[in-house]
mmCIF file of the N, C-alpha and C atoms, coordinates in Angstrom:
data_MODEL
# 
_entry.id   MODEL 
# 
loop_
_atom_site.group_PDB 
_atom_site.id 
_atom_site.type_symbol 
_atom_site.label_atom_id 
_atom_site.label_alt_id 
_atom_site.label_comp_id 
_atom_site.label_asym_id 
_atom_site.label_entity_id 
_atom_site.label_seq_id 
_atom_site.pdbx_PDB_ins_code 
_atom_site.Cartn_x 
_atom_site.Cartn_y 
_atom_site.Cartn_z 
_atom_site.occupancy 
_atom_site.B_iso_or_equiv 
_atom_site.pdbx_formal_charge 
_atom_site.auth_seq_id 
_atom_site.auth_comp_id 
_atom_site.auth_asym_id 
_atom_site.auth_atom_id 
_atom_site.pdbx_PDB_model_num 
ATOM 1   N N  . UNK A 1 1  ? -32.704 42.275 -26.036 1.00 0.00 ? 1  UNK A N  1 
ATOM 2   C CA . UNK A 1 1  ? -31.613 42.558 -25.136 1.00 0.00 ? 1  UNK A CA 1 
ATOM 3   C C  . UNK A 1 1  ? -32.139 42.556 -23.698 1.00 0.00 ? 1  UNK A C  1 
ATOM 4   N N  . UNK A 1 2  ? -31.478 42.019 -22.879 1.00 0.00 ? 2  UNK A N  1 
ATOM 5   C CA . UNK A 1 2  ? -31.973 41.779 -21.294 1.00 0.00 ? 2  UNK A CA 1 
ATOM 6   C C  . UNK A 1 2  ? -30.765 42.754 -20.758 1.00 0.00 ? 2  UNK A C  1 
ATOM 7   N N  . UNK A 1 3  ? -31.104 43.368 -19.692 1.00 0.00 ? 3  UNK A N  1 
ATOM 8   C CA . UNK A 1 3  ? -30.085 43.894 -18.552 1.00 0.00 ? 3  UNK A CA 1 
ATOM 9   C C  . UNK A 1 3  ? -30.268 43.585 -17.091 1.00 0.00 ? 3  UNK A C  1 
ATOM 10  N N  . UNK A 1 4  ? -30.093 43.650 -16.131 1.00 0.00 ? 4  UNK A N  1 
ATOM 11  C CA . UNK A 1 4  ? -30.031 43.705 -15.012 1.00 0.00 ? 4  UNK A CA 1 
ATOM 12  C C  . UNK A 1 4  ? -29.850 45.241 -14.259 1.00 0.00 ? 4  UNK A C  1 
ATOM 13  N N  . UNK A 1 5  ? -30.873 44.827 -13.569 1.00 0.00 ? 5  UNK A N  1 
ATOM 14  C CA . UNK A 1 5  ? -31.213 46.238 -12.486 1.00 0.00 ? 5  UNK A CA 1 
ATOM 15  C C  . UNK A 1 5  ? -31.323 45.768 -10.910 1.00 0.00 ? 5  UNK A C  1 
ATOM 16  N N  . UNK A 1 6  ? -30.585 46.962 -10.156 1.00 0.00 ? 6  UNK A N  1 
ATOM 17  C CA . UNK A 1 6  ? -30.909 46.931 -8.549  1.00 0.00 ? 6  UNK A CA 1 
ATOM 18  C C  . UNK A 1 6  ? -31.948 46.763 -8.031  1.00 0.00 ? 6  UNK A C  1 
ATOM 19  N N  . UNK A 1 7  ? -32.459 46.354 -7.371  1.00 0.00 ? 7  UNK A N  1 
ATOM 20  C CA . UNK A 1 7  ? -33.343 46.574 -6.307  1.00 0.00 ? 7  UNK A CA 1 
ATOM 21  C C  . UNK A 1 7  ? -33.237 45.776 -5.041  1.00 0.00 ? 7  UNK A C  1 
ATOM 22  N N  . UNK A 1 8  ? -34.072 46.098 -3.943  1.00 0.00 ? 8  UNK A N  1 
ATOM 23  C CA . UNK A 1 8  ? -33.917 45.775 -2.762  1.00 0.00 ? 8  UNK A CA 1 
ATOM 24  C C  . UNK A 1 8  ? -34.657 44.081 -2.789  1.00 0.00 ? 8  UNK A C  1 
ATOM 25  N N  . UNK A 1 9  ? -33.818 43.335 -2.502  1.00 0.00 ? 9  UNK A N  1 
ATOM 26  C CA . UNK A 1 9  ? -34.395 41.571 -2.472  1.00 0.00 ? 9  UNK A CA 1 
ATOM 27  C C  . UNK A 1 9  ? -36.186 42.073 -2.131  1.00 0.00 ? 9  UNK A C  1 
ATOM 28  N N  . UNK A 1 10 ? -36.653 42.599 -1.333  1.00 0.00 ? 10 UNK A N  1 
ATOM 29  C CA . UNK A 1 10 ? -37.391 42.740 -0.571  1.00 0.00 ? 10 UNK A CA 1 
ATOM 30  C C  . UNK A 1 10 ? -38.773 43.113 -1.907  1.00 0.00 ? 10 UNK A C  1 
ATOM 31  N N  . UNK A 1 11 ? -38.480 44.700 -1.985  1.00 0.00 ? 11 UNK A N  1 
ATOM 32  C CA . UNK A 1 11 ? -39.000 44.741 -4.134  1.00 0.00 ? 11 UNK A CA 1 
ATOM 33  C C  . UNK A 1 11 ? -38.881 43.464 -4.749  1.00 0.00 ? 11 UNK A C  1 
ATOM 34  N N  . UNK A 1 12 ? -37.520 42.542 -5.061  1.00 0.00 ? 12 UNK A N  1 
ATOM 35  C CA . UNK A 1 12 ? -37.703 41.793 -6.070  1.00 0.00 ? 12 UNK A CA 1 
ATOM 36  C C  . UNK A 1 12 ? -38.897 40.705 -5.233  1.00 0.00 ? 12 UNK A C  1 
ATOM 37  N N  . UNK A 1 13 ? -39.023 40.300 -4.767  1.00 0.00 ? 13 UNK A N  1 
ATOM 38  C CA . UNK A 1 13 ? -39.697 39.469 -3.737  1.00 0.00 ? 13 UNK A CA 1 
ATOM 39  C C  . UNK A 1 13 ? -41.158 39.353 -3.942  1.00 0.00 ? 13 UNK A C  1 
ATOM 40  N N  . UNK A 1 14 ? -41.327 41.436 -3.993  1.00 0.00 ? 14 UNK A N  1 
ATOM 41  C CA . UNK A 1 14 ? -42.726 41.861 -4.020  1.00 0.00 ? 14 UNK A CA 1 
ATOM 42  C C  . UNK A 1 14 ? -43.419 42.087 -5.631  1.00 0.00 ? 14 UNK A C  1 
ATOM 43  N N  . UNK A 1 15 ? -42.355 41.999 -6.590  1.00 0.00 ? 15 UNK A N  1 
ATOM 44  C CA . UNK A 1 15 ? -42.972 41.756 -7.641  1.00 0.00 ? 15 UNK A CA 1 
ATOM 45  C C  . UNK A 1 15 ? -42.755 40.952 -8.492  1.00 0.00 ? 15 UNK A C  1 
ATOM 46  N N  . UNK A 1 16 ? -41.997 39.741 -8.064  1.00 0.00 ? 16 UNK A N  1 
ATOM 47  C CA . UNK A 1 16 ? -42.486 38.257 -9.122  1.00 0.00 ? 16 UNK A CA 1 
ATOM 48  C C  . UNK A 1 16 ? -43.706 37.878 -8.142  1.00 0.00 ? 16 UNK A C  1 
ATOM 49  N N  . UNK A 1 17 ? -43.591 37.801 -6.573  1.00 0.00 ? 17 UNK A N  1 
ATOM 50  C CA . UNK A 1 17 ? -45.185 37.308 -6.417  1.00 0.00 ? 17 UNK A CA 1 
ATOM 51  C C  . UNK A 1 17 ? -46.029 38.205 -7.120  1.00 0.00 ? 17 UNK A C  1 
ATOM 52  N N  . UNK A 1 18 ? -46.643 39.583 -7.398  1.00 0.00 ? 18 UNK A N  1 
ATOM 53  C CA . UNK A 1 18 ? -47.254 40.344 -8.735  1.00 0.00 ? 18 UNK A CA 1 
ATOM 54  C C  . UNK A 1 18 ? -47.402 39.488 -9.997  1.00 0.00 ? 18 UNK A C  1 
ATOM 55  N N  . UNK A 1 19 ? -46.192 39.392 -10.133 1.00 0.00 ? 19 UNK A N  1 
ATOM 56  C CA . UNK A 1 19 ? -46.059 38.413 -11.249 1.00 0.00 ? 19 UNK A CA 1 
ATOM 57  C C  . UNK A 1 19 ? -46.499 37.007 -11.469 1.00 0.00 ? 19 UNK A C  1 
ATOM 58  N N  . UNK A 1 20 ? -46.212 36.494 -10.287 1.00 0.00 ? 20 UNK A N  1 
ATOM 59  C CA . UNK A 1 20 ? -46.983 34.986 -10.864 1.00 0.00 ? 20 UNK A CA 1 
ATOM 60  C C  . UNK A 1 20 ? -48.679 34.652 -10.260 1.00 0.00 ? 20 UNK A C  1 
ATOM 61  N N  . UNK A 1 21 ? -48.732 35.880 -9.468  1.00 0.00 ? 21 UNK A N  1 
ATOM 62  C CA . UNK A 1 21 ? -50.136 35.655 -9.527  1.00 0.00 ? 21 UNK A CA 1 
ATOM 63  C C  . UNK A 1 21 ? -50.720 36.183 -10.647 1.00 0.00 ? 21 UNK A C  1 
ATOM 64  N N  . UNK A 1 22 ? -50.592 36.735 -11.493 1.00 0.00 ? 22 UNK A N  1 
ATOM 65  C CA . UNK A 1 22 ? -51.115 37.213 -12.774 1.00 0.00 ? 22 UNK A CA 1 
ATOM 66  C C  . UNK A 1 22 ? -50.507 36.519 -13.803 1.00 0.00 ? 22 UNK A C  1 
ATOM 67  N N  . UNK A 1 23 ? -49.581 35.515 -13.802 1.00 0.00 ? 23 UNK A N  1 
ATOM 68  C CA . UNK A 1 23 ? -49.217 34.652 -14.598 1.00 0.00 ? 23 UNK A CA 1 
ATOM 69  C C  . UNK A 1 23 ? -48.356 35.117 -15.602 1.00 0.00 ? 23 UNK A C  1 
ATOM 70  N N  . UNK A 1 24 ? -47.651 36.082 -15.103 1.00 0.00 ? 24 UNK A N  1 
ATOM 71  C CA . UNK A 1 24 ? -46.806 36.579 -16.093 1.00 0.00 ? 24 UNK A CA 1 
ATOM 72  C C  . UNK A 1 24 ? -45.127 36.932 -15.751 1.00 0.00 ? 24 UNK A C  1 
ATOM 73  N N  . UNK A 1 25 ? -43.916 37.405 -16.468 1.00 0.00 ? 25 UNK A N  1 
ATOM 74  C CA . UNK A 1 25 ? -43.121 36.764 -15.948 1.00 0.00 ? 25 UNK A CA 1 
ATOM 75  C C  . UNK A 1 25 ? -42.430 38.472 -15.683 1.00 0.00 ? 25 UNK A C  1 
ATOM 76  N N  . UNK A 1 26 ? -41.510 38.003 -14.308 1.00 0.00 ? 26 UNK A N  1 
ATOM 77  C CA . UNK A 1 26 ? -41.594 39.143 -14.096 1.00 0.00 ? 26 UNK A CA 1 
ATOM 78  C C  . UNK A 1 26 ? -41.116 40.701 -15.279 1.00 0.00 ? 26 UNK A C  1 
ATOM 79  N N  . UNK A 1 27 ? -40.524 40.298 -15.919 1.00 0.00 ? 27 UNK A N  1 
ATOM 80  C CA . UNK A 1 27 ? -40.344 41.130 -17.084 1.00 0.00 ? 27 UNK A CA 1 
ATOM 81  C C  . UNK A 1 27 ? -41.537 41.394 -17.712 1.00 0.00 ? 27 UNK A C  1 
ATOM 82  N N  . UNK A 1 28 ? -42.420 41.096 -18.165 1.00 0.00 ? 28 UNK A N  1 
ATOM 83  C CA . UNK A 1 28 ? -44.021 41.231 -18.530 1.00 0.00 ? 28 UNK A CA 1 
ATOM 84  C C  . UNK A 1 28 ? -44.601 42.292 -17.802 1.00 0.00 ? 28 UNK A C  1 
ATOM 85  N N  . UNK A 1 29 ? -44.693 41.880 -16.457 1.00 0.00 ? 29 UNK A N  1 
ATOM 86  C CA . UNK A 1 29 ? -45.044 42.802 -15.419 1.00 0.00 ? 29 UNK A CA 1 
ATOM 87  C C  . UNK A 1 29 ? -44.578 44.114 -15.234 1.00 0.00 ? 29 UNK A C  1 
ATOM 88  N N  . UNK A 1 30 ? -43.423 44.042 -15.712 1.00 0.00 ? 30 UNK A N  1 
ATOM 89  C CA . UNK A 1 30 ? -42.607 45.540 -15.287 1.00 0.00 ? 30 UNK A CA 1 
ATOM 90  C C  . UNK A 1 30 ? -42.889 46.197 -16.148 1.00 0.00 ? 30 UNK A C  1 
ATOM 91  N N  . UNK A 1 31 ? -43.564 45.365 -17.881 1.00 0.00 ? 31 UNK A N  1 
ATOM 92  C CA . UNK A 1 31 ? -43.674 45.734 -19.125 1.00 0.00 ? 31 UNK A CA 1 
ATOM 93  C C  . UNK A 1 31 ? -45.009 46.382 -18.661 1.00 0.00 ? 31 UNK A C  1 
ATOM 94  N N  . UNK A 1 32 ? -45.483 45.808 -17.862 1.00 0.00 ? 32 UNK A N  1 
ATOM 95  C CA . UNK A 1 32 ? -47.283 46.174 -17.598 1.00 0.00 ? 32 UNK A CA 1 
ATOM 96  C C  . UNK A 1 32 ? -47.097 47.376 -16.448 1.00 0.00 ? 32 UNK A C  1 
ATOM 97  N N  . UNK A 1 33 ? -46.535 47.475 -15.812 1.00 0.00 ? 33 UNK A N  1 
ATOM 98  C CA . UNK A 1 33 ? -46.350 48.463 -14.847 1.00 0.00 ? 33 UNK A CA 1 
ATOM 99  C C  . UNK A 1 33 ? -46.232 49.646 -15.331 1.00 0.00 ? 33 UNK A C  1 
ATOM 100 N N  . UNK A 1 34 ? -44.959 49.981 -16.456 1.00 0.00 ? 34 UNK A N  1 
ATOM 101 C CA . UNK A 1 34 ? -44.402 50.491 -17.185 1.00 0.00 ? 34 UNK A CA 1 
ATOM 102 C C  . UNK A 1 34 ? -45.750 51.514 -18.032 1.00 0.00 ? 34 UNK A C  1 
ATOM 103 N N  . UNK A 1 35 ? -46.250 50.654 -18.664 1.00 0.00 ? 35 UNK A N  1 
ATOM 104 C CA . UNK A 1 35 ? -47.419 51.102 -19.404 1.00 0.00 ? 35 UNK A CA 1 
ATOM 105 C C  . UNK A 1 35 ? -48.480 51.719 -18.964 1.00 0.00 ? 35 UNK A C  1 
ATOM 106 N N  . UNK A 1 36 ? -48.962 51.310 -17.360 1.00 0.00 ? 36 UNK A N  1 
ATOM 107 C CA . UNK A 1 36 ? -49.878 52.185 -16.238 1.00 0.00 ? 36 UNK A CA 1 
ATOM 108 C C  . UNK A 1 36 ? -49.620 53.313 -15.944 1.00 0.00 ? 36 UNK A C  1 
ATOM 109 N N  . UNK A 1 37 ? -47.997 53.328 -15.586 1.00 0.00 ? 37 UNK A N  1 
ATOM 110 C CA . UNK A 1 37 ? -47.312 54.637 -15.596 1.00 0.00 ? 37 UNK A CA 1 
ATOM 111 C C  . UNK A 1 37 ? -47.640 55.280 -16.523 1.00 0.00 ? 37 UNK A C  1 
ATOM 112 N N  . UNK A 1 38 ? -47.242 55.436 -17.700 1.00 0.00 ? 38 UNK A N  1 
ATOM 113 C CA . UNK A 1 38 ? -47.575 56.159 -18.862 1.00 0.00 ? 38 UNK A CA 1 
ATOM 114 C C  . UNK A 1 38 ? -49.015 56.421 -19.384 1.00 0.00 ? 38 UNK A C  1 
ATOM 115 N N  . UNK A 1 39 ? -49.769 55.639 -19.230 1.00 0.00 ? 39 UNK A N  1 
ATOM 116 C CA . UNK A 1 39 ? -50.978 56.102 -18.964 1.00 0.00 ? 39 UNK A CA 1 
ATOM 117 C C  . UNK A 1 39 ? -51.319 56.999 -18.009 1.00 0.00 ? 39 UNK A C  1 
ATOM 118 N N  . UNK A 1 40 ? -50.802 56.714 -16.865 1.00 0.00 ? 40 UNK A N  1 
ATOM 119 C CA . UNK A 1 40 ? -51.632 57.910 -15.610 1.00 0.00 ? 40 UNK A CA 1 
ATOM 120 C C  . UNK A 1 40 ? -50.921 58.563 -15.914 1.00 0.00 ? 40 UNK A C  1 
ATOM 121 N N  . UNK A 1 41 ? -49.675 58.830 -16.845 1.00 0.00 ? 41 UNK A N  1 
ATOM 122 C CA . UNK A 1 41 ? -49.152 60.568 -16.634 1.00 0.00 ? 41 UNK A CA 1 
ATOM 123 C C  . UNK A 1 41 ? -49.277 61.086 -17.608 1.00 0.00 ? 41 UNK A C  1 
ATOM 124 N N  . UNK A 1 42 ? -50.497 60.475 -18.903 1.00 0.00 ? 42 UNK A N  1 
ATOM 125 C CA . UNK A 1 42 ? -50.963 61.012 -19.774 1.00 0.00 ? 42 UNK A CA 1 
ATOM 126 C C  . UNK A 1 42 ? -52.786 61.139 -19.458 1.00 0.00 ? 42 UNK A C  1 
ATOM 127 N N  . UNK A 1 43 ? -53.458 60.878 -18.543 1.00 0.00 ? 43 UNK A N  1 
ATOM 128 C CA . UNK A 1 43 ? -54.151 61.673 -17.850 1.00 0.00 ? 43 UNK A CA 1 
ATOM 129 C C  . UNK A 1 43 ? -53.994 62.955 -17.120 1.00 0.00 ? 43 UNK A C  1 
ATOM 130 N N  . UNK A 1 44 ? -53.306 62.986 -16.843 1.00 0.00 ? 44 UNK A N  1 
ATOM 131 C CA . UNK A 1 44 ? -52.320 64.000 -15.361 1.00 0.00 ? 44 UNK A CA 1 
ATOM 132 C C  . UNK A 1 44 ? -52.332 65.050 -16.604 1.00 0.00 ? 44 UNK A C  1 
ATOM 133 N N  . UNK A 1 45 ? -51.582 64.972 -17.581 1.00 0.00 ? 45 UNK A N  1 
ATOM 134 C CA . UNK A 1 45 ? -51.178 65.746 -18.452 1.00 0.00 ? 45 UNK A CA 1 
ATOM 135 C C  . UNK A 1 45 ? -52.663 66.408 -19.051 1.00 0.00 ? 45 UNK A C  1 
ATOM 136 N N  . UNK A 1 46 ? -53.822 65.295 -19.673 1.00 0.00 ? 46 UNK A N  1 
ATOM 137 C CA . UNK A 1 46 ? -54.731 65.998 -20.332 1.00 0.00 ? 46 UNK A CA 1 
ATOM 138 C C  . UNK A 1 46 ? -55.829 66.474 -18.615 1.00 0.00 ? 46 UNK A C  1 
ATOM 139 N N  . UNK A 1 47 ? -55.591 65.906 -17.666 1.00 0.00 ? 47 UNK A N  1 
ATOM 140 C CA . UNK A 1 47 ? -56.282 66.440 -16.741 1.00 0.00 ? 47 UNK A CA 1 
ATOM 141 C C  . UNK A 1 47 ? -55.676 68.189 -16.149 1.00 0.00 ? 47 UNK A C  1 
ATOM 142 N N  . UNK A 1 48 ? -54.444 68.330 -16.554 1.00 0.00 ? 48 UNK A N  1 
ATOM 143 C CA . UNK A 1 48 ? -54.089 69.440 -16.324 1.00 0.00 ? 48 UNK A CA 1 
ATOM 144 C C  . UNK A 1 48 ? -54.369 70.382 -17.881 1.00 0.00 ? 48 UNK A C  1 
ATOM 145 N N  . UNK A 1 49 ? -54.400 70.371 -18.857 1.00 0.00 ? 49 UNK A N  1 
ATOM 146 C CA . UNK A 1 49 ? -54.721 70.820 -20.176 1.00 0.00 ? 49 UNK A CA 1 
ATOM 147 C C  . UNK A 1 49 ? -56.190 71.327 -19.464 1.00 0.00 ? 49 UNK A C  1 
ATOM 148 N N  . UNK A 1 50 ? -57.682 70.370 -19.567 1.00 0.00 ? 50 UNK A N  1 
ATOM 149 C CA . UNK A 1 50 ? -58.487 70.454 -19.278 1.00 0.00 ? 50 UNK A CA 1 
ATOM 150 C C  . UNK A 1 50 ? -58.795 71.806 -18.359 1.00 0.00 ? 50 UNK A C  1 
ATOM 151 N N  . UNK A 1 51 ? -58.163 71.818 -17.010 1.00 0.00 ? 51 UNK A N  1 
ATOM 152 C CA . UNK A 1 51 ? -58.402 72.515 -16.022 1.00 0.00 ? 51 UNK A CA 1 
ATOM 153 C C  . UNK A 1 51 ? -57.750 73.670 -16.858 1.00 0.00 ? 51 UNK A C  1 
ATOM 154 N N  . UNK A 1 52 ? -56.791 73.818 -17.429 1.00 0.00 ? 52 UNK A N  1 
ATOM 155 C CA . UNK A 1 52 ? -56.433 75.454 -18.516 1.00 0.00 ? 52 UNK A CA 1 
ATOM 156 C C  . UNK A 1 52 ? -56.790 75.922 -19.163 1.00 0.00 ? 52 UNK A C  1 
ATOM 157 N N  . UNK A 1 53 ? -58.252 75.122 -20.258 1.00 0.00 ? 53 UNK A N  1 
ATOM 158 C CA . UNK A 1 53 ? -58.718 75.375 -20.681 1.00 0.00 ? 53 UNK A CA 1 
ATOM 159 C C  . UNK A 1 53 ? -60.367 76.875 -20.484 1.00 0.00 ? 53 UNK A C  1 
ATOM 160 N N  . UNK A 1 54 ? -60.042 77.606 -21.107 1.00 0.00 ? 54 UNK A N  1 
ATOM 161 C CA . UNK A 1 54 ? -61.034 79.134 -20.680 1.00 0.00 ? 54 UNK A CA 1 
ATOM 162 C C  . UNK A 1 54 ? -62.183 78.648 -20.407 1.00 0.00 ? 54 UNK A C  1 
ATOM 163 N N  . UNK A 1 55 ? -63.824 79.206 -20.441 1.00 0.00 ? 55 UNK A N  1 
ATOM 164 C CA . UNK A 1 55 ? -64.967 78.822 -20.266 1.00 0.00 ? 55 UNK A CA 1 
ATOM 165 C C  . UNK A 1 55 ? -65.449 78.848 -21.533 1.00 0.00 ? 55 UNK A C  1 
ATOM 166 N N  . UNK A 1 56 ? -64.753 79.677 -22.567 1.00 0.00 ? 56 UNK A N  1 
ATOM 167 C CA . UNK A 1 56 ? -65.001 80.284 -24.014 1.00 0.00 ? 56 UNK A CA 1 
ATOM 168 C C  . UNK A 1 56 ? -64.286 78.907 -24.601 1.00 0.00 ? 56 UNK A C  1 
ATOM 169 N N  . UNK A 1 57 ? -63.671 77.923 -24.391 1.00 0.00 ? 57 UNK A N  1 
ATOM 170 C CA . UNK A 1 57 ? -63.417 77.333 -25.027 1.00 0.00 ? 57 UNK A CA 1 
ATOM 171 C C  . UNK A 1 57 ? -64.212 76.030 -24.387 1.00 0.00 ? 57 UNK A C  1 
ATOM 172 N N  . UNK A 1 58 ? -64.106 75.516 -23.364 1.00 0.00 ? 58 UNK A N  1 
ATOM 173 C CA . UNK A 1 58 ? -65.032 74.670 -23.101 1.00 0.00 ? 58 UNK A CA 1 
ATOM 174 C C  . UNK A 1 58 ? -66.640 74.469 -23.387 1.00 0.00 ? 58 UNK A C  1 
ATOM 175 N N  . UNK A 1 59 ? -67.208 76.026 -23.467 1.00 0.00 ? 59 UNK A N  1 
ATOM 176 C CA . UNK A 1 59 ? -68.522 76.307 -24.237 1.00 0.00 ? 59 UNK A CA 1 
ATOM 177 C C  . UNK A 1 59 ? -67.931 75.813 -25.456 1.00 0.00 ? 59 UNK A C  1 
ATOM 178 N N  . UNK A 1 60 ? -67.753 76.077 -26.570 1.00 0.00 ? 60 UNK A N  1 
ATOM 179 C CA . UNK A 1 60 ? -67.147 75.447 -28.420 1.00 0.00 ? 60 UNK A CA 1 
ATOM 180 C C  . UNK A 1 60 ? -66.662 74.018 -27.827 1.00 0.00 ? 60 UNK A C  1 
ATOM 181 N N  . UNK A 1 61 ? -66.377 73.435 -27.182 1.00 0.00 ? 61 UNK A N  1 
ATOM 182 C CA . UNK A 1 61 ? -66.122 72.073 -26.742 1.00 0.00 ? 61 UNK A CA 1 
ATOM 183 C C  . UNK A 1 61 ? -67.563 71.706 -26.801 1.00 0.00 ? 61 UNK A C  1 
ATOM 184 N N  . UNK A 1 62 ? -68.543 72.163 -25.810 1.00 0.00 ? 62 UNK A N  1 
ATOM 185 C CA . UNK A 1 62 ? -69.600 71.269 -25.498 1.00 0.00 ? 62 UNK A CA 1 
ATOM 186 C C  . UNK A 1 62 ? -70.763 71.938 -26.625 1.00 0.00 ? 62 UNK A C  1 
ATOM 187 N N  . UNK A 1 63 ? -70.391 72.671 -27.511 1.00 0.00 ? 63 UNK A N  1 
ATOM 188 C CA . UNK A 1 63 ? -71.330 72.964 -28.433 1.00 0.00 ? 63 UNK A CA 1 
ATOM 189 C C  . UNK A 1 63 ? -70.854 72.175 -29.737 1.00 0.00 ? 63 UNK A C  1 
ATOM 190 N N  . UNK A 1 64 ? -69.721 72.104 -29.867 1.00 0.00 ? 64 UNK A N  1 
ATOM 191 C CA . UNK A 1 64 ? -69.470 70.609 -31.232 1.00 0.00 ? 64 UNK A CA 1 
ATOM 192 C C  . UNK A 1 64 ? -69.301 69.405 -30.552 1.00 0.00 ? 64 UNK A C  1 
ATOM 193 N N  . UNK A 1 65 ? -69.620 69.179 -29.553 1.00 0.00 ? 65 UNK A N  1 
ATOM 194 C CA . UNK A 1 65 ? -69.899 67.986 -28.800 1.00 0.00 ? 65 UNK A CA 1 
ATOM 195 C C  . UNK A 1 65 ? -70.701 67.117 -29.327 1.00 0.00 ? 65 UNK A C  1 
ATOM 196 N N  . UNK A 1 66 ? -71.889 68.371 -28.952 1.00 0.00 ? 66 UNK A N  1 
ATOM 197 C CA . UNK A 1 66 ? -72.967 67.902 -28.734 1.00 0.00 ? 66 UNK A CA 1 
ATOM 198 C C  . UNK A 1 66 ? -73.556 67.647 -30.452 1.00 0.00 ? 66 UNK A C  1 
ATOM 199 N N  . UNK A 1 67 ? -73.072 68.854 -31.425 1.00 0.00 ? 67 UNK A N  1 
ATOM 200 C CA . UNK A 1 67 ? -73.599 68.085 -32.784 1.00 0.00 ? 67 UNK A CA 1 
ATOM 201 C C  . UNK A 1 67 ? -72.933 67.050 -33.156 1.00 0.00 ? 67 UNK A C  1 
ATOM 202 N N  . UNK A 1 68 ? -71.900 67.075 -33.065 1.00 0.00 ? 68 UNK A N  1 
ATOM 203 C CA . UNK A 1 68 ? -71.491 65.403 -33.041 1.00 0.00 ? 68 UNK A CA 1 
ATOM 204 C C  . UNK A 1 68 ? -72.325 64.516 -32.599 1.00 0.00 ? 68 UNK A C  1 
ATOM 205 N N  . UNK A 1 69 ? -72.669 64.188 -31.538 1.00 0.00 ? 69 UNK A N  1 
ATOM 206 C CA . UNK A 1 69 ? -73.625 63.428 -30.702 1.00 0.00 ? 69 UNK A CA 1 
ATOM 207 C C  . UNK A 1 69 ? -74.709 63.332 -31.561 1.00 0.00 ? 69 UNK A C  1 
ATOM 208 N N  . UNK A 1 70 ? -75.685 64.554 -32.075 1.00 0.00 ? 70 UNK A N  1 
ATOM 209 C CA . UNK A 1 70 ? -76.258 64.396 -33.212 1.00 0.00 ? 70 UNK A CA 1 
ATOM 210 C C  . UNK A 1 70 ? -76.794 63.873 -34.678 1.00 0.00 ? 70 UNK A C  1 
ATOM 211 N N  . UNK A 1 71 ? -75.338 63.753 -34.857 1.00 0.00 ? 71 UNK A N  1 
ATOM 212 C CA . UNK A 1 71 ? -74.996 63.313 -35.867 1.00 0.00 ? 71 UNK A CA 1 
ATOM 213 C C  . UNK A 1 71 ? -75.541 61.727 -36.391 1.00 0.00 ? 71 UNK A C  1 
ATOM 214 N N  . UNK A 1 72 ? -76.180 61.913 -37.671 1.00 0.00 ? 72 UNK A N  1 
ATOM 215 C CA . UNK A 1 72 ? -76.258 60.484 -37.907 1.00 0.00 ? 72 UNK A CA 1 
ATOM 216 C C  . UNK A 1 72 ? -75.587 59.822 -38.766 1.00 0.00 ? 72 UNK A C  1 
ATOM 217 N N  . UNK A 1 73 ? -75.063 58.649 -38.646 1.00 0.00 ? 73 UNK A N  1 
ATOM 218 C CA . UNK A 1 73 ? -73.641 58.077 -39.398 1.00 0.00 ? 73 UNK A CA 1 
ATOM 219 C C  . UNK A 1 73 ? -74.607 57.496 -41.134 1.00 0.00 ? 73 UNK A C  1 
ATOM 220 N N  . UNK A 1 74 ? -75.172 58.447 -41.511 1.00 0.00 ? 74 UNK A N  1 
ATOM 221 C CA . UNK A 1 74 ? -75.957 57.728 -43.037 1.00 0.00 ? 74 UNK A CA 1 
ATOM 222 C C  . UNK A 1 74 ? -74.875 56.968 -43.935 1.00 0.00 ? 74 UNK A C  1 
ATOM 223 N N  . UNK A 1 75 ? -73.535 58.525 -43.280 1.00 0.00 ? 75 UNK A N  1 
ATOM 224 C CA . UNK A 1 75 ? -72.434 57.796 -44.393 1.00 0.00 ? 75 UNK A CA 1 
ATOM 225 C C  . UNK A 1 75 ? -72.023 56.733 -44.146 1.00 0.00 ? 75 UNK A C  1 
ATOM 226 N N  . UNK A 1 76 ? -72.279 55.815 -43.101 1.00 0.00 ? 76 UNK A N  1 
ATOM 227 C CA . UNK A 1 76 ? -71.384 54.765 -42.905 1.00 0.00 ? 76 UNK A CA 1 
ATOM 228 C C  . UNK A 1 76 ? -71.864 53.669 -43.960 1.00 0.00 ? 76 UNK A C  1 
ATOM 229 N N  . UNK A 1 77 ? -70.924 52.792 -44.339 1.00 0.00 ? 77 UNK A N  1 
ATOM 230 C CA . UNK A 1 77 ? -70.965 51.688 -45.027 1.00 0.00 ? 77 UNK A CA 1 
ATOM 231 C C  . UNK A 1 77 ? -70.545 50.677 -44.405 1.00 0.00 ? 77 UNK A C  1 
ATOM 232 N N  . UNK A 1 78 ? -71.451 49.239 -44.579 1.00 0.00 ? 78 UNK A N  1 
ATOM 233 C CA . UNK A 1 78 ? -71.379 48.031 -43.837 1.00 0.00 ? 78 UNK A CA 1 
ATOM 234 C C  . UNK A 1 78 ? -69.766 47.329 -44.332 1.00 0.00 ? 78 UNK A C  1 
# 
């Protein structure tokens, strides 16, 4: 399903050139834009988690971290 959306000629202007210099059409792009967004506001989100997190819990963070890190994968199978 396609729709049509507003924007200022000036925007549309500024992102099919986006678009065809990356070779993609501008719907692609908005698809790709779209997805950056949601990424950086699922940083934002675990970057704010992070900073809430106690010192008592970030210590048990970096102490099963680190045996993880440890860890040797014997179990793995080729």
């Amino acid at each position: 399903m396609t729709t049509t959306i507003k924007v200022s000629g000036e925007l549309r202007d500024r992102l099919k050139a986006q678009a065809a210099r990356d070779g993609l059409t501008l719907g692609a792009h908005l698809a790709r834009l779209a997805a950056a967004d949601d990424r950086r506001h699922r940083l934002l989100v675990l970057q704010t988690a992070i900073a809430k997190t106690s010192s008592e819990g970030m210590e048990s963070y970096a102490v099963e971290s680190a045996a993880w890190e440890r860890t040797e994968l014997t179990d793995a199978t080729a």
